[in-house]
Backbone as CSV, one residue per row, in Angstrom:
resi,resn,N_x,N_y,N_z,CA_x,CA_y,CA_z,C_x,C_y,C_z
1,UNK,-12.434,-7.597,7.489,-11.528,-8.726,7.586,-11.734,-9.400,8.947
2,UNK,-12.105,-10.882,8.953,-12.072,-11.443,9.838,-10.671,-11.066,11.431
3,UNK,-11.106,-11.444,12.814,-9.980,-10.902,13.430,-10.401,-12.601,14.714
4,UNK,-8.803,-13.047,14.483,-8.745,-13.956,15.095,-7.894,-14.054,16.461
5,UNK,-8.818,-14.134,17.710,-8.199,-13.946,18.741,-7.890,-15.393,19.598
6,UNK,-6.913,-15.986,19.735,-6.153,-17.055,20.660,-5.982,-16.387,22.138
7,UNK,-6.808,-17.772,22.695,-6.702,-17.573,24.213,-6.519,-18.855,25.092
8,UNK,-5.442,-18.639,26.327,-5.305,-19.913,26.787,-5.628,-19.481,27.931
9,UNK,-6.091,-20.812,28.586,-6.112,-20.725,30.120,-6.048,-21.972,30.506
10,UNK,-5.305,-22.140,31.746,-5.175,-23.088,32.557,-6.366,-23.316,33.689
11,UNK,-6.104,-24.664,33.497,-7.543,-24.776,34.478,-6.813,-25.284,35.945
12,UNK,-7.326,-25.294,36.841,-6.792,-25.716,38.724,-7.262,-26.960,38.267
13,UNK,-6.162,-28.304,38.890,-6.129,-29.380,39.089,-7.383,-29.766,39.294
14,UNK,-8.455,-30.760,38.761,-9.300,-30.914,40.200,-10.777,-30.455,39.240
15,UNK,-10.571,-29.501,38.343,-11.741,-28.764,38.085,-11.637,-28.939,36.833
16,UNK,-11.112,-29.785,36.054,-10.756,-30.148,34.715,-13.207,-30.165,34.020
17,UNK,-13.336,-31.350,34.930,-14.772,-31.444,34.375,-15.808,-30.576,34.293
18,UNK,-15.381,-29.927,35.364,-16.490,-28.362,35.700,-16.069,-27.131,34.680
19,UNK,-15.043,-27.426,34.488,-14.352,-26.542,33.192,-14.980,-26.936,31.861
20,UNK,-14.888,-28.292,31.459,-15.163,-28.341,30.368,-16.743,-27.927,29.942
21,UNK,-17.556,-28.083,31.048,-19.095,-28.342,31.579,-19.327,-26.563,30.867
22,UNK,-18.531,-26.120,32.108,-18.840,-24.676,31.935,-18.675,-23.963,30.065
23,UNK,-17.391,-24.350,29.615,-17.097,-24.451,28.581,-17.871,-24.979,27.437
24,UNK,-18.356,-25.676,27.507,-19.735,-26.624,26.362,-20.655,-25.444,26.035
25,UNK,-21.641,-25.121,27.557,-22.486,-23.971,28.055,-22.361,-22.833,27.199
26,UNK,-20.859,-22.285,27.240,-20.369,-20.894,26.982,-20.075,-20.843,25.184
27,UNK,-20.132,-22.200,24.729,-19.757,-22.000,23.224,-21.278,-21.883,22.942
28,UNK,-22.197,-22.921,23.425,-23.308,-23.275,22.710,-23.920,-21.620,22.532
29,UNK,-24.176,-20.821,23.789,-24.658,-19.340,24.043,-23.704,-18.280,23.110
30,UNK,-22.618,-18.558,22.588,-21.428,-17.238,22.232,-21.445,-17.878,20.910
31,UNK,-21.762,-18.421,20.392,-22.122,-19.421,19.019,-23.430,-18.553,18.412
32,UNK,-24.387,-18.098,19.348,-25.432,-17.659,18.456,-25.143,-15.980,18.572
33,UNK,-24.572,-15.144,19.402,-23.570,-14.085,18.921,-23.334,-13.429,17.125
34,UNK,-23.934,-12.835,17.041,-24.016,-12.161,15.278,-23.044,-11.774,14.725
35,UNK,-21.902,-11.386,15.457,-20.152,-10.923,15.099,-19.053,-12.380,15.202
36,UNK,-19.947,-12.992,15.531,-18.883,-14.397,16.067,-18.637,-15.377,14.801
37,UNK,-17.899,-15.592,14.012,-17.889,-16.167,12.875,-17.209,-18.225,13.079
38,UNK,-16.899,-18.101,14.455,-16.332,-19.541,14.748,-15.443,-19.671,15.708
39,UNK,-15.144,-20.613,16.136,-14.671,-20.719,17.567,-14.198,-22.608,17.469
40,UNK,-12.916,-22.563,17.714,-12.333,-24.020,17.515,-11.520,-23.746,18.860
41,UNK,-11.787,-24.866,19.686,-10.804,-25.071,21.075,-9.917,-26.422,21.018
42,UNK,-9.204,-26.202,22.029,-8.375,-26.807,21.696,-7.939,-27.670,23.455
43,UNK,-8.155,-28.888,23.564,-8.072,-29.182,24.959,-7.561,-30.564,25.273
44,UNK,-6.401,-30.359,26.273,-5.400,-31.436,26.123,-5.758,-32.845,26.194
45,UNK,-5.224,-33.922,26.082,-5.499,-34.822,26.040,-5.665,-35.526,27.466
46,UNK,-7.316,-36.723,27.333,-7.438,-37.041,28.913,-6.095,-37.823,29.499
47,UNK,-6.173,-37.461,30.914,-5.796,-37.623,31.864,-3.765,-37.296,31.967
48,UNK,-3.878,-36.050,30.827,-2.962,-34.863,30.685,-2.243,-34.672,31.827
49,UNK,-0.774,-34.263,32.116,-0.385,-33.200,32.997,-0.511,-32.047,32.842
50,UNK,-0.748,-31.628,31.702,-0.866,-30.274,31.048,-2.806,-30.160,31.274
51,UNK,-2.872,-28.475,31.629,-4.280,-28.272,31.977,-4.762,-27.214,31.141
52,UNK,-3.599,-26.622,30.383,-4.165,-25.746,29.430,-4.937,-25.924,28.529
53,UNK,-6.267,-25.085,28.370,-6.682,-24.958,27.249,-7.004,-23.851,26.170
54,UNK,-6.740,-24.234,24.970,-6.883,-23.318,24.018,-8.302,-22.882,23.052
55,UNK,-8.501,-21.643,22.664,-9.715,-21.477,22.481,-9.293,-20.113,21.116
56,UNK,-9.745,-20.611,19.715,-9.748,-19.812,19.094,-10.858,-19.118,18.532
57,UNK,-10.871,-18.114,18.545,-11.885,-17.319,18.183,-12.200,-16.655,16.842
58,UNK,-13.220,-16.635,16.096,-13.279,-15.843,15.203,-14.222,-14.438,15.106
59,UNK,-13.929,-13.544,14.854,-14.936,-11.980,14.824,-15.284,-11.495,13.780
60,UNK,-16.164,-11.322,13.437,-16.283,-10.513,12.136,-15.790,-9.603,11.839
61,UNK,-15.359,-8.118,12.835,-14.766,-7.414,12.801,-14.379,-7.164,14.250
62,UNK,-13.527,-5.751,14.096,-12.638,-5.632,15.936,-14.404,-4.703,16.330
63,UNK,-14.960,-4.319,15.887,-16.544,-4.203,16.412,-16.989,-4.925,17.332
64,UNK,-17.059,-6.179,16.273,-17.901,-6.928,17.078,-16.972,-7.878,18.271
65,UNK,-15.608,-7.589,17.988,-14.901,-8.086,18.820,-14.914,-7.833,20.204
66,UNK,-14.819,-6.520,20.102,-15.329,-5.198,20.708,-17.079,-5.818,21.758
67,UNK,-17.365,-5.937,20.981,-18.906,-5.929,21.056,-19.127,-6.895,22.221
68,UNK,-18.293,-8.752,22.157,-18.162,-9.391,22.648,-17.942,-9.725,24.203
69,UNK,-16.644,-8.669,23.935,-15.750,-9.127,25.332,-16.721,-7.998,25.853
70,UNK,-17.399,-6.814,26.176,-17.935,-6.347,26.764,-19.097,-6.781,27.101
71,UNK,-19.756,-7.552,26.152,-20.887,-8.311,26.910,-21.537,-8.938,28.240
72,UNK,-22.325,-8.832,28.490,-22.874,-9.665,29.600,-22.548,-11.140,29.779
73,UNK,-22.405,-11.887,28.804,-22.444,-13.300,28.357,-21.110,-13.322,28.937
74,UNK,-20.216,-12.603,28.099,-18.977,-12.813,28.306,-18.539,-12.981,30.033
75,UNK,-19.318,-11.368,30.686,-18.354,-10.940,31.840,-19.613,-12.208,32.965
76,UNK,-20.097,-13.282,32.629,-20.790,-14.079,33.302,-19.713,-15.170,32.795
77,UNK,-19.022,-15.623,32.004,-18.587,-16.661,31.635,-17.480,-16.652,32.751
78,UNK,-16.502,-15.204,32.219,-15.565,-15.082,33.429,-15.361,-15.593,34.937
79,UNK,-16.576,-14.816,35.105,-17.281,-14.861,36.734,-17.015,-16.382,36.691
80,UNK,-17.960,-17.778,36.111,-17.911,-18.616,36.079,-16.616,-19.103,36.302
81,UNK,-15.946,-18.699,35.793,-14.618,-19.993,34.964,-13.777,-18.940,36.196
82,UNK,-13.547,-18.029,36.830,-12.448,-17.494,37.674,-11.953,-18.597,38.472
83,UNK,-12.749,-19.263,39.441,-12.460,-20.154,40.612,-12.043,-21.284,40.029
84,UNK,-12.126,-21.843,38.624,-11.909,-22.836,38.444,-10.228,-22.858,37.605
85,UNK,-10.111,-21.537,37.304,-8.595,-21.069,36.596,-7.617,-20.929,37.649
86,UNK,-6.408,-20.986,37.168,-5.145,-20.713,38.090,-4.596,-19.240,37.630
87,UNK,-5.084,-18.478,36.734,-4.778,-17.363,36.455,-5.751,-16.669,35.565
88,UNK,-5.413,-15.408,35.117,-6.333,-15.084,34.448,-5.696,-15.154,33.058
89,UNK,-6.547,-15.464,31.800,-6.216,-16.092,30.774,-5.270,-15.126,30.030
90,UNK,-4.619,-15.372,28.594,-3.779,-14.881,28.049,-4.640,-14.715,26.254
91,UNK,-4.268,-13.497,25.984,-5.275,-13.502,24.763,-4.062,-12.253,23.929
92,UNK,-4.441,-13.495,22.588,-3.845,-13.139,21.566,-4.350,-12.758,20.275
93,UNK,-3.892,-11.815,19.585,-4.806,-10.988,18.270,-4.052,-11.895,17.725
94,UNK,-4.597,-13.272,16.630,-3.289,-13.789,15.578,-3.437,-13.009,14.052
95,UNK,-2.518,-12.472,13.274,-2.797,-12.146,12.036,-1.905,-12.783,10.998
96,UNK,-2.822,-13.022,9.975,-2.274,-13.811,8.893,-2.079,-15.138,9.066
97,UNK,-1.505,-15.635,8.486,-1.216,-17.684,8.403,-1.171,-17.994,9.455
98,UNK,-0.410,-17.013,10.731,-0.107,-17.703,12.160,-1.727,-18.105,12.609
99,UNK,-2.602,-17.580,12.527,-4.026,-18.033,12.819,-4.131,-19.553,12.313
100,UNK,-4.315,-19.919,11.575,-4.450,-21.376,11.614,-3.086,-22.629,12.219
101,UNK,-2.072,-21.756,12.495,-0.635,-22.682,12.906,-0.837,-22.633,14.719
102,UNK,-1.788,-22.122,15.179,-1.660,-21.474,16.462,-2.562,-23.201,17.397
103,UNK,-1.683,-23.608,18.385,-2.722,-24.860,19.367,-2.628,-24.323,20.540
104,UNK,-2.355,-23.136,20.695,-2.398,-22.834,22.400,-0.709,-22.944,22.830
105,UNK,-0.310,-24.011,21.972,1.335,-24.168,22.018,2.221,-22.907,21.856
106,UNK,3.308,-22.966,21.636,4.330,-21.635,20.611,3.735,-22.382,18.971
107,UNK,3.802,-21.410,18.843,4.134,-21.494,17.194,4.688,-22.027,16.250
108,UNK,4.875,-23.323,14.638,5.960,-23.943,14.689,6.799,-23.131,14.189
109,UNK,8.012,-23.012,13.511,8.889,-22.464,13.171,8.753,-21.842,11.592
110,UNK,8.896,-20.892,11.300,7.985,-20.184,9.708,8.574,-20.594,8.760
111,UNK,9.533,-21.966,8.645,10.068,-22.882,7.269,9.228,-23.919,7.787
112,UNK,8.307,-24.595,8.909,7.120,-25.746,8.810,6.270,-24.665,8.008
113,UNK,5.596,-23.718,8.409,4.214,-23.313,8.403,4.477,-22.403,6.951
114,UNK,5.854,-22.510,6.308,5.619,-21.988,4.947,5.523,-23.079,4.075
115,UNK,6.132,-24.820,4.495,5.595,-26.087,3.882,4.360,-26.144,4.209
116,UNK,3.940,-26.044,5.144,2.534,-26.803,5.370,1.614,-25.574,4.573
117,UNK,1.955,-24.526,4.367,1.050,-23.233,3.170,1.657,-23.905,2.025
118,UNK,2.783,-24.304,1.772,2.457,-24.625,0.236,2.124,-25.513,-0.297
119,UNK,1.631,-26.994,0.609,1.276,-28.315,0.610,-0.306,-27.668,0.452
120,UNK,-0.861,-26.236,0.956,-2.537,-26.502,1.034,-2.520,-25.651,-0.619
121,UNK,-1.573,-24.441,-0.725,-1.821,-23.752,-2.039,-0.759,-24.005,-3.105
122,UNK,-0.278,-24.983,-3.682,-0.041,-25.515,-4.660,-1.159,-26.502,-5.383
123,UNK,-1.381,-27.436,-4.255,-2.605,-28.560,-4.849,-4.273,-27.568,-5.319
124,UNK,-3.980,-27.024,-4.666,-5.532,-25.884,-4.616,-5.248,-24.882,-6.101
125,UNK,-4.479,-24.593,-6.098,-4.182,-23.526,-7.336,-3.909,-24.378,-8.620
126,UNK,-3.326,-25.302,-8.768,-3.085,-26.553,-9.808,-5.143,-26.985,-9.917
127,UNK,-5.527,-27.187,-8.978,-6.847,-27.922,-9.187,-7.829,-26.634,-9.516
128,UNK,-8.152,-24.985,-9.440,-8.527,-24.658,-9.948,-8.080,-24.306,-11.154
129,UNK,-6.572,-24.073,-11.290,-6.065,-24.111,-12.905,-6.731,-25.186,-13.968
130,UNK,-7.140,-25.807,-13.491,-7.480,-27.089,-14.116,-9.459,-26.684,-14.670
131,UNK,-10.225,-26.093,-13.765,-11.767,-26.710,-13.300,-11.907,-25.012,-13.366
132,UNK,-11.584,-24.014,-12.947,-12.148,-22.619,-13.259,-11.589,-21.954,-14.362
133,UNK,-10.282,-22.384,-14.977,-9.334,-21.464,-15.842,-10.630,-22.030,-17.237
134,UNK,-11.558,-23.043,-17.247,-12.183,-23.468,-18.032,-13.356,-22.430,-18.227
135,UNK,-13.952,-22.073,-17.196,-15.412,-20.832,-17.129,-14.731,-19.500,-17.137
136,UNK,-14.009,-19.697,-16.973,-13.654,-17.902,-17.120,-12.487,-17.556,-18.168
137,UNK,-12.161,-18.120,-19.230,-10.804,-17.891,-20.410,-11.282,-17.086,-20.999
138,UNK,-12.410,-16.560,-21.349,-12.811,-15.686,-22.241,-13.060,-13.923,-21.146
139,UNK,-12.820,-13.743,-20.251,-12.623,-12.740,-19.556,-11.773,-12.254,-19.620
140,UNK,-11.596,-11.047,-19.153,-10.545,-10.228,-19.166,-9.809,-10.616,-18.112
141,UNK,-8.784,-10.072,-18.199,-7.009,-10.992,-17.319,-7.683,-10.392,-15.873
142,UNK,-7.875,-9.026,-15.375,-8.299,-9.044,-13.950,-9.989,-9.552,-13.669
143,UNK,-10.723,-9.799,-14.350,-11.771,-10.417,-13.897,-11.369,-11.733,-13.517
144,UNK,-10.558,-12.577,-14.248,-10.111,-14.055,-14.422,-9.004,-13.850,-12.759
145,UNK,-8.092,-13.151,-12.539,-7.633,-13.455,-11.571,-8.496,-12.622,-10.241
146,UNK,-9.146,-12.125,-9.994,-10.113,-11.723,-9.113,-10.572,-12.997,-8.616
147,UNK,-11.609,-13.727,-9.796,-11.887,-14.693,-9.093,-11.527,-16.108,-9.175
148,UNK,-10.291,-15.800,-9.653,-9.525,-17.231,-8.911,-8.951,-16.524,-7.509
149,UNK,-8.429,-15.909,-7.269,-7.843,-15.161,-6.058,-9.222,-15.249,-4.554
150,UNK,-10.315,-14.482,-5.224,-11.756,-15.095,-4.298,-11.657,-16.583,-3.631
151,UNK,-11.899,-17.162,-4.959,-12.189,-18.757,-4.577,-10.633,-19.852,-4.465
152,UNK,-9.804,-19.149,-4.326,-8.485,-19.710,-4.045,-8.503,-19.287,-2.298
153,UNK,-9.032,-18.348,-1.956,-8.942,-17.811,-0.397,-9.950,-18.347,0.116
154,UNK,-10.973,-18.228,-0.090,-11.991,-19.312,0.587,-12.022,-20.671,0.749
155,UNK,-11.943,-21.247,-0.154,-11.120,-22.884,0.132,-9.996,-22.814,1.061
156,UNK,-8.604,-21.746,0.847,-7.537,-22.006,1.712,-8.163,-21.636,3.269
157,UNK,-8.925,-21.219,3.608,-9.609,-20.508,4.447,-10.981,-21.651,5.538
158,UNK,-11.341,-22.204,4.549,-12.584,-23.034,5.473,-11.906,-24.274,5.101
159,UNK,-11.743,-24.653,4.607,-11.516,-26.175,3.567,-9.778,-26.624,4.059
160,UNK,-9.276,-26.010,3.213,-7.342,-26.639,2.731,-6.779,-26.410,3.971
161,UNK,-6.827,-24.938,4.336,-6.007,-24.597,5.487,-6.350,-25.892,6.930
162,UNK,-7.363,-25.265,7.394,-7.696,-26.643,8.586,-7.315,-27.747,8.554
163,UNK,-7.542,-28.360,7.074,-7.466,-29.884,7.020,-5.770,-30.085,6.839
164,UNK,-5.009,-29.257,6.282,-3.580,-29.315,6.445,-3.268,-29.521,7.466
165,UNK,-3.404,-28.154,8.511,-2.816,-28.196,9.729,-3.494,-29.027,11.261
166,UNK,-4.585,-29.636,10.339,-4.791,-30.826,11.209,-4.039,-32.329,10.865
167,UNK,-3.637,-32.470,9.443,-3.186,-33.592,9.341,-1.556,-33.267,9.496
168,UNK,-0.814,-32.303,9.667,0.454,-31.701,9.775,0.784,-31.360,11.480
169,UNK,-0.489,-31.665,11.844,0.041,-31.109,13.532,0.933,-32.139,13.812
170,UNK,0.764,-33.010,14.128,1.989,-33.622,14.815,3.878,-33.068,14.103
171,UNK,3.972,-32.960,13.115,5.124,-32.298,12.640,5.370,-30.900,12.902
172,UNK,4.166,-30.474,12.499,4.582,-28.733,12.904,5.029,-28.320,13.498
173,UNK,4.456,-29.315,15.284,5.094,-29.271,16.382,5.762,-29.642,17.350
174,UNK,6.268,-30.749,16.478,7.555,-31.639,17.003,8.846,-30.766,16.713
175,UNK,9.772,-31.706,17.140,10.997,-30.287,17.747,11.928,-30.750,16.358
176,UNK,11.953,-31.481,15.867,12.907,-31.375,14.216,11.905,-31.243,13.092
């Protein structure tokens, strides 16, 4: 099972560009990483008061998670990015739905992020009811829900989920 780790760090006034510089560098190199399944950051808007940035991670397993942060790559990135941070970063294991609701922010409140799950898996489950319940009716009842359950998680997963909580961010995390 995938293991998704959220990490923020603030960058020192001043060093916003050398950050991002360094940052570009450190995805392009931790991108070709064999346990690393994806990596979406998250970085405030120019000329921000806010200096945090967010950086989500994906692992193939806590192995290779494992595997990662002990690396060379890694403990050079550090080195890099220390002088340019105001602290040392904050890192979070997310599990389940909170992984895709997560901007580096808090969290929105679990009556948004149980609308914004049923805005991605209602339309998704109605549209394979429709387009797979057609190739597979003649199967047996757990072959037939196996793989709608498969290909209902992979869409919510690369596809539905993201594109929800990218077109839902501004609500998720507004304060009503």
């Amino acid at each position: 099972m995938p293991i998704h780790i959220a990490i923020t760090r603030r960058v020192r006034p001043g060093c916003e560009e050398q950050f991002k510089d360094a940052l570009r560098e450190f995805l392009r190199s931790s991108l070709a990483d064999a346990g690393v399944l994806g990596v979406h950051i998250l970085a405030p808007p120019p000329n921000a008061a806010v200096r945090e940035y967010g950086i989500l991670r994906t692992f193939e397993s806590e192995a290779e998670r494992e595997a990662f942060y002990q690396s060379p790559l890694f403990a050079d990135w550090q080195a890099r990015v220390a002088p340019l941070s105001e602290s040392e970063p904050a890192y979070r294991e997310l599990s389940g739905l909170e992984a895709w609701f997560r901007t580096g922010r808090s969290l929105p409140p679990r009556w948004k992020m149980a609308i914004a799950t049923l805005c991605g898996v209602y339309p998704t489950s109605i549209a394979l009811s429709l387009t797979l319940s057609e190739f597979v009716r003649t199967w047996p009842l757990l072959a037939q829900s196996l793989v709608f359950s498969v290909v209902m998680v992979v869409l919510l997963t690369w596809v539905v989920m993201p594109t929800v909580t990218r077109m839902l961010r501004g609500w998720l995390h507004s304060e009503t």
